[in-house]
C-alpha positions in Angstrom: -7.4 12.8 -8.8 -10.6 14.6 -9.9 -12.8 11.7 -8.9 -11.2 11.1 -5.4 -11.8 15.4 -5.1 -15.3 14.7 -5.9 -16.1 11.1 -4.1 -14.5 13.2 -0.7 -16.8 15.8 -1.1 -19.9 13.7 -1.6 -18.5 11.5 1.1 -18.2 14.7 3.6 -22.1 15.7 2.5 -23.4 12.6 3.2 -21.9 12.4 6.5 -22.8 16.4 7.1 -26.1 15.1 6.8 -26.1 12.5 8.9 -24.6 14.6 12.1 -27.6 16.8 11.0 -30.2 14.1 11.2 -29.0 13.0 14.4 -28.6 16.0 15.7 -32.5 16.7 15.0 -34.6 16.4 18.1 -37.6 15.1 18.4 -40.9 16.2 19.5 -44.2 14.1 20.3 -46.4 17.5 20.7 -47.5 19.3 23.0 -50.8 17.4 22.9 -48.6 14.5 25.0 -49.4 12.7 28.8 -45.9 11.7 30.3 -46.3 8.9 32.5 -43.8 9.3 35.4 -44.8 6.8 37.8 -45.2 3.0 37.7 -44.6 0.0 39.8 -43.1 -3.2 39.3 -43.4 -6.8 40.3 -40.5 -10.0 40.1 -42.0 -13.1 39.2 -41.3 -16.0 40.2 -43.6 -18.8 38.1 -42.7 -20.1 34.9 -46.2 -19.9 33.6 -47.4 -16.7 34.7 -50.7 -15.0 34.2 -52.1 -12.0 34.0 -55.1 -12.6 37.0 -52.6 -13.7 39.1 -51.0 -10.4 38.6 -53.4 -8.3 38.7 -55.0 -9.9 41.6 -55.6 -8.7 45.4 -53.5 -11.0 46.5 -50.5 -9.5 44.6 -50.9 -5.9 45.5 -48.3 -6.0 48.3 -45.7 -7.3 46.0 -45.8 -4.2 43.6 -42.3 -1.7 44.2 -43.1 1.7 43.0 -40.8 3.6 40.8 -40.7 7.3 39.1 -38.8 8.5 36.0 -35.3 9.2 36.8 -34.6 5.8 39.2 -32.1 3.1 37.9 -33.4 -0.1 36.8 -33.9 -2.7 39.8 -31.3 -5.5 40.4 -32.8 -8.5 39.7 -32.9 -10.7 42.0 -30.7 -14.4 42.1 -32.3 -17.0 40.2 -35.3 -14.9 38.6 -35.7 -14.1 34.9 -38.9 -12.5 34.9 -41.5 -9.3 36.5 -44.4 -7.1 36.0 -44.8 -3.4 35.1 -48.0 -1.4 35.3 -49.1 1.9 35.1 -52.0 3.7 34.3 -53.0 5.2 31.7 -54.4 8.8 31.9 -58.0 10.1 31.2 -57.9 11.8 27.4 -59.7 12.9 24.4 -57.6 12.3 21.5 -58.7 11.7 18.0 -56.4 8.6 18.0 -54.9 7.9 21.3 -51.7 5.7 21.2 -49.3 5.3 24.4 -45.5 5.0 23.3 -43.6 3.2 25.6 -39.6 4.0 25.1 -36.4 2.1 26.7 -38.0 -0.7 27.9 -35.6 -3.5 29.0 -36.4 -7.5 28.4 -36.2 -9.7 25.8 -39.7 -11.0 25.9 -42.4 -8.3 26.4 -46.2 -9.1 26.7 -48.3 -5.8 27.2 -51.9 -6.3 28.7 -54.7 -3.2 28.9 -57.5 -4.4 31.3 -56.0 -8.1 31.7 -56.2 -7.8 27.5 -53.5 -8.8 26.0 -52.8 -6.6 23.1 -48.8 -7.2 21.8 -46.8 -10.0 22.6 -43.1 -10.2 21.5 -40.5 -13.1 21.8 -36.9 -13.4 21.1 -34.5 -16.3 20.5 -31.6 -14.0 21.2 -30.3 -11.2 24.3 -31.6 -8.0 22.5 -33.1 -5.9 25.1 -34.2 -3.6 23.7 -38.0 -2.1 23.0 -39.3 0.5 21.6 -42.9 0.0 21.2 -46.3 2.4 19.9 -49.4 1.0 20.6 -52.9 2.0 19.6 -55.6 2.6 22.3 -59.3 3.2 22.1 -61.5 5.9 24.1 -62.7 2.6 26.1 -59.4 2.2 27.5 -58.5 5.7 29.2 -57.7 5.8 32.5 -57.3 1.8 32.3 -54.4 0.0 33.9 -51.4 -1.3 31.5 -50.0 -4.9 32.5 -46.2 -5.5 31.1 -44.6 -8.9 31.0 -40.7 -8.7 30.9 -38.5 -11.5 30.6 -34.4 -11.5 30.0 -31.5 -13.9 30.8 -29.3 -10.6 31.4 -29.2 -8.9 34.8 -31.6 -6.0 33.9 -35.4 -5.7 33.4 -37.8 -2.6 33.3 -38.2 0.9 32.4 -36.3 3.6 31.9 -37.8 6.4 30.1 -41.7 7.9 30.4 -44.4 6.2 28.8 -45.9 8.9 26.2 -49.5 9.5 25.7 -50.8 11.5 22.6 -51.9 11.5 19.1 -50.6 8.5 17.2 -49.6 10.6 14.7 -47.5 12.8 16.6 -46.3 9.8 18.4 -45.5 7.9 15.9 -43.7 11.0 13.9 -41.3 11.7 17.2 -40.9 7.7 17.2 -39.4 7.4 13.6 -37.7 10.4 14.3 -35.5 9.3 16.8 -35.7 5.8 15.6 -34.6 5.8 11.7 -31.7 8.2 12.2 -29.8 5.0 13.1 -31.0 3.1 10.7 -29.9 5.7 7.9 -26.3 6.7 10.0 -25.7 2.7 9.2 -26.9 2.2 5.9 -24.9 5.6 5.3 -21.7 3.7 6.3 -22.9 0.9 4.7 -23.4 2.5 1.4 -19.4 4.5 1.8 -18.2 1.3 2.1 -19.5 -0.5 -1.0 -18.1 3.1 -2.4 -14.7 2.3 -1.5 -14.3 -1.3 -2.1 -15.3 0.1 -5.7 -12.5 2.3 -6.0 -10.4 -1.0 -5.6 -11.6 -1.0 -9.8 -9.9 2.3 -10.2 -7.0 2.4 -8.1 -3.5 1.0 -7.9 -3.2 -2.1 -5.4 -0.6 0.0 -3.9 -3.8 0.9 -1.4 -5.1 -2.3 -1.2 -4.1 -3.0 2.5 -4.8 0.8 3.4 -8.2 1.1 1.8 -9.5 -2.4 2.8 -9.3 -2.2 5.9 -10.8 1.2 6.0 -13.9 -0.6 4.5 -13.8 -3.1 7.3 -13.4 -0.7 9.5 -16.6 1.6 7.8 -18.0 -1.7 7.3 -18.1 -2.7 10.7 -19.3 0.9 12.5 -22.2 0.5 10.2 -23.6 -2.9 11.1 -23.1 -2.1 14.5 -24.9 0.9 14.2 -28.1 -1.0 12.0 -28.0 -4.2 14.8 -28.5 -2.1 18.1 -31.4 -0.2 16.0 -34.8 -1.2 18.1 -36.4 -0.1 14.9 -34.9 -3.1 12.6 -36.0 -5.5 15.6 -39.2 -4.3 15.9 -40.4 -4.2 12.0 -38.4 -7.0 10.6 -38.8 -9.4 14.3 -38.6 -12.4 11.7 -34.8 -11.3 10.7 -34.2 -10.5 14.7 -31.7 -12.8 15.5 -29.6 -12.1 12.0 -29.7 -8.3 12.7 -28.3 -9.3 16.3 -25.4 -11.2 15.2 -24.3 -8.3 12.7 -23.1 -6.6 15.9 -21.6 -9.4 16.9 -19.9 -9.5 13.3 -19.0 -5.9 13.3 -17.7 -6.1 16.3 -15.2 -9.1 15.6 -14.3 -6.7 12.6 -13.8 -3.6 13.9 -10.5 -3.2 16.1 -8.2 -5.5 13.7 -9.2 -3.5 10.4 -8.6 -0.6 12.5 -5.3 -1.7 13.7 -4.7 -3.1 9.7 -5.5 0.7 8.9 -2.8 2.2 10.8 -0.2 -0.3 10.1 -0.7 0.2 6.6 -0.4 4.0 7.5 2.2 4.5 10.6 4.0 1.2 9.7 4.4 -1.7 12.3 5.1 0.6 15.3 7.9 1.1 18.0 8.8 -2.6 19.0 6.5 -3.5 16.0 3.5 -3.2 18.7 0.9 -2.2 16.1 1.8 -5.8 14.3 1.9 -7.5 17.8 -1.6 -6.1 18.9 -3.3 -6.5 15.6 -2.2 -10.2 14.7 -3.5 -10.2 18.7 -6.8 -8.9 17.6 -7.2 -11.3 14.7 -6.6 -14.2 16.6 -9.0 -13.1 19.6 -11.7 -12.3 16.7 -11.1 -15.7 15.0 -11.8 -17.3 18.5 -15.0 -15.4 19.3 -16.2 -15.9 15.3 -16.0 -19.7 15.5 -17.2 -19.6 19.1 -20.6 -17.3 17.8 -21.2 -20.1 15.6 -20.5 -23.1 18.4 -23.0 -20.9 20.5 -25.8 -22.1 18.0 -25.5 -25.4 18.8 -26.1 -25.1 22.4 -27.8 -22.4 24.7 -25.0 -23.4 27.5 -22.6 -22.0 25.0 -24.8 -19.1 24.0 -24.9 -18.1 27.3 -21.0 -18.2 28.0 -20.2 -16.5 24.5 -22.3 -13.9 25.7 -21.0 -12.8 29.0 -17.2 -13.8 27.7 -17.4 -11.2 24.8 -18.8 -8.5 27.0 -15.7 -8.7 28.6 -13.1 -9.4 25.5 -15.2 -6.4 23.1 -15.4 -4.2 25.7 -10.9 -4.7 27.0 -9.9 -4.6 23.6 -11.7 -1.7 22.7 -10.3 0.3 26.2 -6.6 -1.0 25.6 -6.9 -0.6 21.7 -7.7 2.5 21.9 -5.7 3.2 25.0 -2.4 1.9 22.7 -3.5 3.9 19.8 -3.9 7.3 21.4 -0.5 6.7 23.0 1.2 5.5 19.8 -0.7 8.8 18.3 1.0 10.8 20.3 4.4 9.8 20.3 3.6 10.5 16.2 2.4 13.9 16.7 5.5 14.4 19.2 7.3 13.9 15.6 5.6 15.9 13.8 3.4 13.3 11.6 1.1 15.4 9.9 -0.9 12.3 9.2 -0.5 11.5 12.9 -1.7 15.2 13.4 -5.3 15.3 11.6 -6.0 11.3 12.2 -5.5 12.2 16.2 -8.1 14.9 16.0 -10.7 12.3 14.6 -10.0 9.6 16.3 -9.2 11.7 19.8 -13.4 12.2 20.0 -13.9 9.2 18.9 -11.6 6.9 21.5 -12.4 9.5 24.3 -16.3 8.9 23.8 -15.5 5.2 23.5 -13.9 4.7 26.7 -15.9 7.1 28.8 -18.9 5.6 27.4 -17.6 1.4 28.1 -16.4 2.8 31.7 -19.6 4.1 32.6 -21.0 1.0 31.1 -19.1 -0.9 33.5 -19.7 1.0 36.6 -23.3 0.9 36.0 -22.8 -2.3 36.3 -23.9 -2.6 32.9 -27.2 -0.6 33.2 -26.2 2.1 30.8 -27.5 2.6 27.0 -24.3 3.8 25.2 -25.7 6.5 22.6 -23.1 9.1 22.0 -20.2 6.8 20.8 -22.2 7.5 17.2 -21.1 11.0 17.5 -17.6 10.1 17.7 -17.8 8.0 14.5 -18.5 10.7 12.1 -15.4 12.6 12.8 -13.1 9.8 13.0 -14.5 8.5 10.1 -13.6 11.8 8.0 -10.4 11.7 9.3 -9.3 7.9 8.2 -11.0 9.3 4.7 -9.2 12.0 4.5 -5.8 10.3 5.6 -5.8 7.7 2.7 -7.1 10.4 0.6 -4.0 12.4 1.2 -1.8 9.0 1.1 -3.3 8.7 -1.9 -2.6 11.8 -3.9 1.1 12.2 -2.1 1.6 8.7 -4.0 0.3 9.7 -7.3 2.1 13.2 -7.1 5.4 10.9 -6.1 4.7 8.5 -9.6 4.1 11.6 -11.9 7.9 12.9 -10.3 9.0 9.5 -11.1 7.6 9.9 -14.5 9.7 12.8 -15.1 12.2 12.2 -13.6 12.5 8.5 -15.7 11.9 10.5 -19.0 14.9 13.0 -17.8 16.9 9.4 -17.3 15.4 8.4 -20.7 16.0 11.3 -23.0 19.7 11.1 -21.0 20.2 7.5 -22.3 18.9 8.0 -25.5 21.6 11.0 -25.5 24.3 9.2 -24.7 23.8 6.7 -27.2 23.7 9.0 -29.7 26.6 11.3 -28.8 28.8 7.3 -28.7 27.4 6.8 -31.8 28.4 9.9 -33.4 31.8 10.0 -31.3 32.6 6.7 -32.6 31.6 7.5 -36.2 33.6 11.3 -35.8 37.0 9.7 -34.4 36.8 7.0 -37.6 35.7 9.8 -40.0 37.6 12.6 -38.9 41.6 11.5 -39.3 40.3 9.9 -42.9 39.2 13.4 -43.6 41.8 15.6 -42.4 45.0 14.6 -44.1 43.2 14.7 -47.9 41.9 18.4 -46.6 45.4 19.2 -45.4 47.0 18.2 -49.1 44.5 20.5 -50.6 45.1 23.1 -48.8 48.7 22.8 -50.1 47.9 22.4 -53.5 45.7 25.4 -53.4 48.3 27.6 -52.0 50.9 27.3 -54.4 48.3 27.6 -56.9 47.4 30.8 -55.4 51.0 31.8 -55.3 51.5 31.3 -58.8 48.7 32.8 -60.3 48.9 36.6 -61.6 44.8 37.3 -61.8 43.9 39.0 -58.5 40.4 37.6 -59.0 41.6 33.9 -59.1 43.8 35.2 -56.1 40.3 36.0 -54.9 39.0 32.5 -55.2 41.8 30.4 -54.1 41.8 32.2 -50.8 37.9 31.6 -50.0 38.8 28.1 -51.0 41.3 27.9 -48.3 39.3 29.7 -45.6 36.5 27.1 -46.3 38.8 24.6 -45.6 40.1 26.1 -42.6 36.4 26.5 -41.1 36.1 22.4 -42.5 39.6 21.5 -40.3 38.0 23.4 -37.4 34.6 21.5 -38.0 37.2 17.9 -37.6 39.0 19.3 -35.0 35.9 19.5 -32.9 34.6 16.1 -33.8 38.1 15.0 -32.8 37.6 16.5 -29.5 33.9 15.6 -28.9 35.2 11.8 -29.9 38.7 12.1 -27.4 37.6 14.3 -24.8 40.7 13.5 -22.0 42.4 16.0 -20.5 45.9 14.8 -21.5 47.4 17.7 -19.3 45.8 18.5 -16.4 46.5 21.1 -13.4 44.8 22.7 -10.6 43.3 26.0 -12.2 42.5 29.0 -10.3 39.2 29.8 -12.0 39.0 33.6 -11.3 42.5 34.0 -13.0 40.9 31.5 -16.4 38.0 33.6 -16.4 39.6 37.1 -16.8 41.9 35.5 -19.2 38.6 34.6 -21.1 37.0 38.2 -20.5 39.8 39.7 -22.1 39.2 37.7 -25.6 35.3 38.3 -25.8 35.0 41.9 -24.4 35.9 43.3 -27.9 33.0 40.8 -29.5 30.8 41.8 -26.4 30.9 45.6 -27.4 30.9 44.6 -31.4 27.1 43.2 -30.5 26.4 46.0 -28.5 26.7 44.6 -25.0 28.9 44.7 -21.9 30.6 41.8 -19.9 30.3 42.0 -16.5 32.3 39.9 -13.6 32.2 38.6 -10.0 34.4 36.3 -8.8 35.3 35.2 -5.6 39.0 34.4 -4.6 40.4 31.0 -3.9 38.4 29.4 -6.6 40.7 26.2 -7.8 38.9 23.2 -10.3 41.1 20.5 -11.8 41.4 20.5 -15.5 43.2 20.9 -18.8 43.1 24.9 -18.7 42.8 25.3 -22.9 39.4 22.6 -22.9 38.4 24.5 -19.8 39.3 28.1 -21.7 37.2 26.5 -24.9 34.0 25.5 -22.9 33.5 28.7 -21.2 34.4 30.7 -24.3 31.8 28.1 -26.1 28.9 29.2 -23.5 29.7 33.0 -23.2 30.3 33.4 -26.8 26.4 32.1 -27.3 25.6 34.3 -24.7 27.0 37.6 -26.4 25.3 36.5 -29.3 22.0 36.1 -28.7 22.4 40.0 -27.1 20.5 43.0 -28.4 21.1 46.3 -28.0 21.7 47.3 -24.3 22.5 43.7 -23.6 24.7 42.1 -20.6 26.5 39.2 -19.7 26.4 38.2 -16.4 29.5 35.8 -15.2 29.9 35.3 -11.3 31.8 32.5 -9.9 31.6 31.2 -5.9 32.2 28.4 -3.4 28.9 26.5 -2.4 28.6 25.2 1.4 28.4 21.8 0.1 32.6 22.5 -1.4 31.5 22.7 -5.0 32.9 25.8 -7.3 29.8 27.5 -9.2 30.2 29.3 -12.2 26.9 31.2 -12.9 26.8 32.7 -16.5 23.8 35.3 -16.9 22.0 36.7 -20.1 19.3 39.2 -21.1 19.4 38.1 -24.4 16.5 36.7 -26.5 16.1 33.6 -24.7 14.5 30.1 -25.6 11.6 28.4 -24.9 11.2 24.5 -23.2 11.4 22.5 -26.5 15.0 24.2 -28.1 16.7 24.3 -23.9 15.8 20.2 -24.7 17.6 20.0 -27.9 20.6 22.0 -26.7 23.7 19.5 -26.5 22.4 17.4 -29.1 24.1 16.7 -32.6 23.9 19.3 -35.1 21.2 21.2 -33.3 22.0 25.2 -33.7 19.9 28.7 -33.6 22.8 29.9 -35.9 22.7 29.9 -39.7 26.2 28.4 -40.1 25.9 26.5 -36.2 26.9 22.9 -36.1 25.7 22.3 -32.7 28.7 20.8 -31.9 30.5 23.6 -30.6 28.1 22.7 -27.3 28.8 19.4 -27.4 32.1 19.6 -27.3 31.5 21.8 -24.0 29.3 19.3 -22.6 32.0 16.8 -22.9 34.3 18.9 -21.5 32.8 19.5 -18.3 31.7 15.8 -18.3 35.3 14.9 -18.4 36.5 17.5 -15.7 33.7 15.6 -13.5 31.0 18.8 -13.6 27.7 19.7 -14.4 25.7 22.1 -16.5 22.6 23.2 -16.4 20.4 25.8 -18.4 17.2 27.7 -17.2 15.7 30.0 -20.1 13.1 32.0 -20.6 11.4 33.7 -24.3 12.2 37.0 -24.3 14.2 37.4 -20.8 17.3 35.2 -21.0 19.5 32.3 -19.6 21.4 31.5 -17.3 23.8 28.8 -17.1 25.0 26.8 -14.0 28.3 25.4 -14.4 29.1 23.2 -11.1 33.0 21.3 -10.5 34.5 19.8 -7.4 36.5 22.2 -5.7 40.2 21.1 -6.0 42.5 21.5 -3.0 45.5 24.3 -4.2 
């Protein structure tokens, strides 16, 4: 349990740390030229260069745009257009122009018809971020972009930057590798967990699988829609596209795996429904990625057909969940409770952010779904966390309670054992005792030395205390109530008061009593008489000066009679309140120990229980518990 304590609170650092990074801002400088204004050109040639671009000809083709507009539609039928913009006059050490959200697929940039970066992809990631260097030839030139895309949106959408490539490029990998390290972050809490599989019980193997996937997934998305992994490892483009695509196919059936193995299969088992749902969907698009390899027809469906699947299952998965969530919390499911509060931001964000999508007709970059994941995160950690330790705290209560069962069986086999042995031993015993007690009685009589007198009658007491000793193995061996009668217990007890108040006030003590009326047990009224006296009589004598004996009798609400008997006396500690009922186990110098098993079997017999509760120094109390008998 220490180690899960410990892995949680690393987890919840490393996660604190990330919100932190990403909730860093970035600054180019205040050395910076923002670009606000550019214009923009469709084109309609396969082959397209950049004089014919930049030529006279052209120059009533150009649409001009500011920061702030939405992209363009693009028109039916063409997959390709022209940005420019100028750059600004400056004096910079080491001018560089960063040009930020820039949507195509393939981009060729051209400073004074020269082209200086060129970038193509063999898969639909849009995405650029790019930081190029310029030279103090090159202010106030004119910057000639090449887009082209098979989706419906090309251009710009954020101000071209010009300042210190420094500076730039600082606020670049600023806002850039925060992604990068948010994914390799969920990445790296992953590998963490599927470790744990080592250490932990395969109890949690559904629940903490599939809050791997689930991590799993969230992170590759994250690490594919980085323009930062696109842009410095282009070669490994198209594999870092398709992890999306992976983590994406991953994502809502782990999730709904996580909460079955959590909440259980649902009302109208809708969680199973949905989720084996889910898997079969994600099995369809996996083997249709891979078809879409073979054939750019097929790419091209997969693509637009996925949109649509990814982005309905995650609006009515989380939709279901949220509602399902609810009803939980409605129930009071603590779990239910803090896994709502997580995954609340999370789903809300989500949604909003895949409806907006939508109605943008999907011209929007969705950026603050990332935010969402941190919290919802935490809480699936902290739910199988909790799951966790509630299951280990359940198998340690299990553990006692199967050593109680244990030591109870292990009991019992003794006490047949000896019962077995006592009943065989004890009528074998009694009748030579019983003939020399005779024999040592008329020898007694006959004898004139008071001395010998002396002896014969310590002889005879021995035996007496030695037919006593029988006469409770006989009893612990044959325990049935032969005769047996509805007892009023407040009427047995006083009866029993009576007897041991004299050996109460020998010990210095008191007896004191509190019984309620209408009290009625059925039982043999001498075995009951001999148990209680057995426990009370321990009781007065483990007194000490000032001491008392508590002894209250009631009705509990569930119609069981209680009989509560109360000590101050000396008290015991754990290990001797575990030997107490056992053979031959005593505190007193001349105990047997089976004066207390004979009361165990007693109240066995009359269908009760007993229980003891000690404490060194302070005392014990006894719980006697029968049925309560109808008068």
């Amino acid at each position: 349990m220490k180690a899960i304590h410990r892995f949680l609170t690393l987890l919840v650092l490393v996660l604190l740390t990330a919100t932190l990074g990403l909730a860093t801002t970035s600054h180019a400088g205040s050395n910076t030229t923002a670009i606000s204004n550019w214009q923009m050109m469709w084109e309609e040639e396969l082959a397209p260069s950049i004089e014919n671009a930049a030529s006279k000809s052209k120059a009533g083709q150009w649409q001009s745009f500011a920061f702030g507009d939405s992209l363009p539609a693009k028109p039916m039928g063409i997959q390709s257009a022209w940005l420019r913009f100028q750059l600004p006059e400056y004096d910079l050490a080491r001018p560089a122009v960063l040009i930020s959200k820039l949507t195509a697929k393939d981009v060729m940039i051209y400073i004074g018809q020269k082209l200086v970066y060129e970038s193509h992809r063999n898969y639909p990631f849009n995405k650029n971020e790019i930081l190029l260097s310029l030279s103090e030839a090159e202010s106030n030139a004119m910057v000639y972009i090449y887009l082209q895309t098979d989706s419906d949106w090309l251009g710009l959408k954020k101000q071209p930057l010009v300042g210190e490539e420094q500076a730039l490029s600082k606020a670049y990998m600023k806002k850039e590798i925060y992604d990068v390290i948010l994914g390799a972050v969920l990445l790296f809490v992953a590998l963490a967990l599927f470790l744990c599989f080592i250490f932990l019980n395969k109890t949690y193997l559904a629940g903490l699988s599939s809050l791997c996937i689930v991590i799993l997934s969230i992170g590759l998305m994250i690490l594919s829609l980085s323009t930062f992994l696109h842009t410095m490892y282009s070669e490994y483009g198209r594999v870092i596209y398709y992890m999306f695509e992976i983590g994406s196919n991953l994502l809502m059936p782990s999730l709904f795996f996580f909460f079955e193995s959590i909440f259980g299969k649902g009302p109208w088992r809708i969680i199973t429904r949905f989720r084996k749902l889910q898997v079969v969907v994600s099995a369809i698009s996996v083997i249709w990625l891979f078809l879409s390899f073979t054939s750019s027809e097929i790419g091209a469906l997969y693509t637009s057909a996925t949109i649509v699947t990814f982005g309905g299952t995650v609006i009515i998965g989380n939709g279901l969940l949220l509602v399902l969530l609810f009803r939980f919390c409605l129930q009071k499911n603590k779990e239910a409770l803090i896994i709502t509060t997580g995954f609340g931001v999370f789903a809300a964000i989500g949604v909003a952010e895949i409806i907006w999508y939508f109605m943008t007709d999907m011209n929007y970059e969705m950026l603050y779904w990332k935010w969402g994941i941190l919290s919802f995160i935490v809480s699936l950690v902290f739910i199988l966390a909790r799951r966790i330790i509630q299951n280990y705290d359940q198998v340690v209560k299990y553990s006692k309670q199967l050593e109680v069962f244990n030591n109870e069986l292990q009991r019992s086999e003794k006490m047949e054992i000896i019962s077995q042995l006592a009943a065989s031993v004890a009528h074998e015993v009694r009748n030579p005792l019983q003939v020399t007690r005779g024999f040592l009685q008329i020898l007694g009589e006959s004898t004139v030395s008071e001395k010998e007198k002396g002896f014969m009658g310590l002889a005879i007491e021995e035996l007496d205390r030695a037919s006593e000793i029988i006469t409770d193995f006989l009893m612990f061996a044959k325990p049935q109530l032969e005769q047996t009668a509805v007892l009023d217990v407040a009427e047995e007890i006083e009866k029993i008061e009576a007897i041991l108040v004299p050996l109460a006030n020998m010990q210095g003590g008191v007896i004191e009593v509190d019984l309620a009326s209408d009290l009625y047990v059925q039982g043999n009224s001498s075995k009951f008489k001999q148990a209680l006296i057995n426990i009370i009589k321990n009781s007065i004598e483990a007194l000490n000066k000032d001491g008392i004996v508590k002894i209250s009798a009631y009705i509990k609400d569930t119609g069981t009679v209680v009989i509560c008997i109360k000590d101050n006396g000396e008290g015991m500690n754990e290990n001797e309140l575990k030997k107490l009922g056992e053979p031959y186990y005593s505190k007193k110098t001349k105990g047997t120990g089976l004066g207390l098993m004979v009361t165990f079997r007693i109240i066995e017999v009359m269908k009760g229980t007993i229980v003891f509760t000690s404490k060194k120094g302070i005392g014990t109390e006894t719980l006697i518990q029968f049925p309560l008998a109808e008068k």
